[in-house]
C-alpha positions in Angstrom: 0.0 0.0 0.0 2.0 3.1 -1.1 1.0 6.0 0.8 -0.2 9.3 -0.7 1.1 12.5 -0.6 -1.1 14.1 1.3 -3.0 11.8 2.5 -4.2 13.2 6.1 -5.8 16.1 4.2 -7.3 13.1 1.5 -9.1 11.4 4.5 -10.2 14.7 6.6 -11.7 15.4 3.1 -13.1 12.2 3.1 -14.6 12.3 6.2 -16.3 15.2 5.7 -17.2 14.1 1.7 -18.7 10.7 3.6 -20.4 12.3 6.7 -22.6 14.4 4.1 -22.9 11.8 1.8 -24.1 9.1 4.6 -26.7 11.9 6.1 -28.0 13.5 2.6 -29.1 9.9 2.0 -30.9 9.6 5.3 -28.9 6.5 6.2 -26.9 8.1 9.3 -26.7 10.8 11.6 -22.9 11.6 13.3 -23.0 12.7 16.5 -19.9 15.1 17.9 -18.6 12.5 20.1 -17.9 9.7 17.1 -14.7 9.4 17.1 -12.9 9.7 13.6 -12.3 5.7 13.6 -15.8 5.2 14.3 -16.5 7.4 11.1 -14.1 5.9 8.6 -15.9 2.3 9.4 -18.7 3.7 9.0 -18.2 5.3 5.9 -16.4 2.8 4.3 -18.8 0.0 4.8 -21.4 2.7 3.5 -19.7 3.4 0.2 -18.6 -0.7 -0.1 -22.5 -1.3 0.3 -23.7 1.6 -2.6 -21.1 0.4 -4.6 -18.9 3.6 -4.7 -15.8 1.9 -3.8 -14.6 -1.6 -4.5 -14.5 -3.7 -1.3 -11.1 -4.6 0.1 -10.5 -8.9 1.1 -12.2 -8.9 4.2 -8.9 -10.5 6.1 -7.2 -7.1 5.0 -9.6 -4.3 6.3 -8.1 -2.7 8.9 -8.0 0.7 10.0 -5.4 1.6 8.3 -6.4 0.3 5.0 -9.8 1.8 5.7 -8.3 5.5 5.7 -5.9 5.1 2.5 -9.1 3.7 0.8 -10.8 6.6 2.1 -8.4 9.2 0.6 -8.3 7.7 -2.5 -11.9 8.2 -2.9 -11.5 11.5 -1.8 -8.6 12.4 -4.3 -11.0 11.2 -7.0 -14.2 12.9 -6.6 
C-alpha cells in the first residue's frame, strides 16, 4: 500500500465528503462525540455497500487500510 502524498488532508476530506454523503441519503446521523475511527468504518462500509468503492479482502480491512481507501476516494471525486 503506497502512501499518498497528502493523505491526512485526503481522508479529513473524506470524512467530511462521507459524513454528508451518509446523512444527505438519510442513512446516518454523526453525533460530535464519534470518534474519527468510528467514522471511517462507517463510511467505508457505506460506500462498499452503494457500490462507490470496491470492497477490500475482508482479512485485509483494517484501520489503516480503511483510511488510505478513504483518501483515494477522496482524491478522485
Amino acid at each position: 500500500m503506497k502512501k499518498l502524498k497528502n493523505e491526512k488532508e485526503l481522508l479529513k476530506k473524506a470524512i467530511a465528503d462521507g459524513v454528508a454523503y451518509g446523512e444527505k441519503r438519510g442513512v446516518v446521523e454523526f453525533e460530535p462525540t464519534d470518534s474519527a475511527s468510528e467514522k471511517v468504518e462507517y463510511i467505508y462500509r457505506l460506500l462498499v455497500h452503494d457500490k462507490v468503492i470496491q470492497p477490500l479482502p475482508e482479512d485485509q480491512v483494517s484501520q489503516k487500510s480503511m483510511r488510505h481507501k478513504l483518501a483515494i476516494w477522496a482524491s478522485k471525486h
